[in-house]
N, C-alpha and C positions, 0 to 999 in steps of 0.2 A: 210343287214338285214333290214327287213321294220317292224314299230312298230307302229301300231293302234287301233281305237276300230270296232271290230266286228259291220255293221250295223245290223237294225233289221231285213232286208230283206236278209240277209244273206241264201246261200241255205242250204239244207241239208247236203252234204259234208262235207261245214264247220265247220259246227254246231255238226258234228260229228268226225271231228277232234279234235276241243277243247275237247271234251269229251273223246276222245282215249287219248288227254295229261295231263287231269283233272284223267284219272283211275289210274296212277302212287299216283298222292296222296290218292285218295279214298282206293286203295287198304292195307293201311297201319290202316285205319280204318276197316276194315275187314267184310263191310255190301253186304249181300247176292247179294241185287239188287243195287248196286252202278251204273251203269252204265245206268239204268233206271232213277234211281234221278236225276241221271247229266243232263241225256237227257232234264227230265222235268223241270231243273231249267235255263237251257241255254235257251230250248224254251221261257219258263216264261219272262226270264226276256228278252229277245228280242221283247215280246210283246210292242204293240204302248206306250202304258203308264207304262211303268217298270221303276222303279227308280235304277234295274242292269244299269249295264254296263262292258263289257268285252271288255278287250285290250287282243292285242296277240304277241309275235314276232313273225315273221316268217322269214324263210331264204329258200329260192328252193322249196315253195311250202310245205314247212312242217313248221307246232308250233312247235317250241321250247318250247315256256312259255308264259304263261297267268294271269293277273291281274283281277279276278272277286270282282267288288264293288256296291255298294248299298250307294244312294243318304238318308238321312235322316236332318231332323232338329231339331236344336240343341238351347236351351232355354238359353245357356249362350254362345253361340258362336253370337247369334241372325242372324240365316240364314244356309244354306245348310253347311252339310257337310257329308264327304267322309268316309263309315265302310267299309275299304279293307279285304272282307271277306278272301281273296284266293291271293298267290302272288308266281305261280310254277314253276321252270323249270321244263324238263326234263331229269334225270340223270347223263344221257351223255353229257349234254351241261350246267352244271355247273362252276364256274369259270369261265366265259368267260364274265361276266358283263352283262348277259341280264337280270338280276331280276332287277339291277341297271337303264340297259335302261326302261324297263319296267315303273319301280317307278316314272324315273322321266317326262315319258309320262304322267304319272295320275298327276302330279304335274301342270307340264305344263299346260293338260286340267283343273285342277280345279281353275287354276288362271283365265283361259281365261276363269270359268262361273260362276264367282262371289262364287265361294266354301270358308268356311271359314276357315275350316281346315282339316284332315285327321287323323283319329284312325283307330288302329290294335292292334292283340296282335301276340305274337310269342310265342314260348316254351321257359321257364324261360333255359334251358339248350343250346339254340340256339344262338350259340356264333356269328358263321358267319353274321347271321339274324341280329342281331342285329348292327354288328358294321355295317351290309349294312342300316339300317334305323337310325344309328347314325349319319354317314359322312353325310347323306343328312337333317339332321337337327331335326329329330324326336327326342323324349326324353324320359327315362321312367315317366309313370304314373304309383303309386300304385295306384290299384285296386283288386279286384276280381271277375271273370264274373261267373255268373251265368246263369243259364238255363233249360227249363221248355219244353216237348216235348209232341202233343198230342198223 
């Protein structure tokens, strides 16, 4: 299994792979044109100057699973850090430790770019999830997120 990030010149194929692997979750959100968003947000953030960044596994030419993140900064970490928007397998290739290899490719790269640290949330009922971002050192924070849509 080879686990990297999607360049930005990535062709169309690709880019449309991740989005056939990305519709497994979108579908559970149940939005008409999901597979249109996806398109436009894969493109987006592969543009020159995106602060995305999309990891993928893949094994024989197929995703598995994909880690979509968004660079921002942060006023009390004092410098970049990592909102793992998105962190999916798919279905049939659960259990088998690719969210695990996934996570800890974004780890890897955020040490090797000066990143300060890494936030996520998961579903408070998401048992597996969690104890997958516990072993690797993650902790809870209380919060509550909010969100505002034009």
């Amino acid at each position: 299994m080879k686990i990297y990030e999607i360049p930005n010149d990535a062709d169309q194929e690709t880019r449309e792979k991740v989005a056939d692997l990305l519709m497994g979750q979108m579908e559970s959100i149940g939005k008409e044109n999901a597979y249109e968003l996806l398109m436009d947000s894969i493109n987006l953030s592969l543009t020159e100057n995106s602060c995305a960044h999309i990891f993928v596994a893949e094994y024989e030419n197929t995703i598995l699973g994909a880690a979509f993140l968004n660079l921002g900064i942060s006023l009390d970490k004092g410098g970049y850090y990592i909102w793992l928007n998105d962190l999916f397998v798919h279905k049939e290739h659960r259990n088998q430790g690719i969210a695990k290899k996934l996570l800890l490719k974004v780890i890897y790269w955020a040490e090797n770019h000066g990143i300060k640290g890494i936030e996520l949330e998961t579903g408070i009922s998401n048992a597996a999830t969690k104890a997958l971002y516990n072993s690797l050192g993650f902790y809870d924070v209380v919060s509550k997120r909010y969100g505002f849509r034009f």
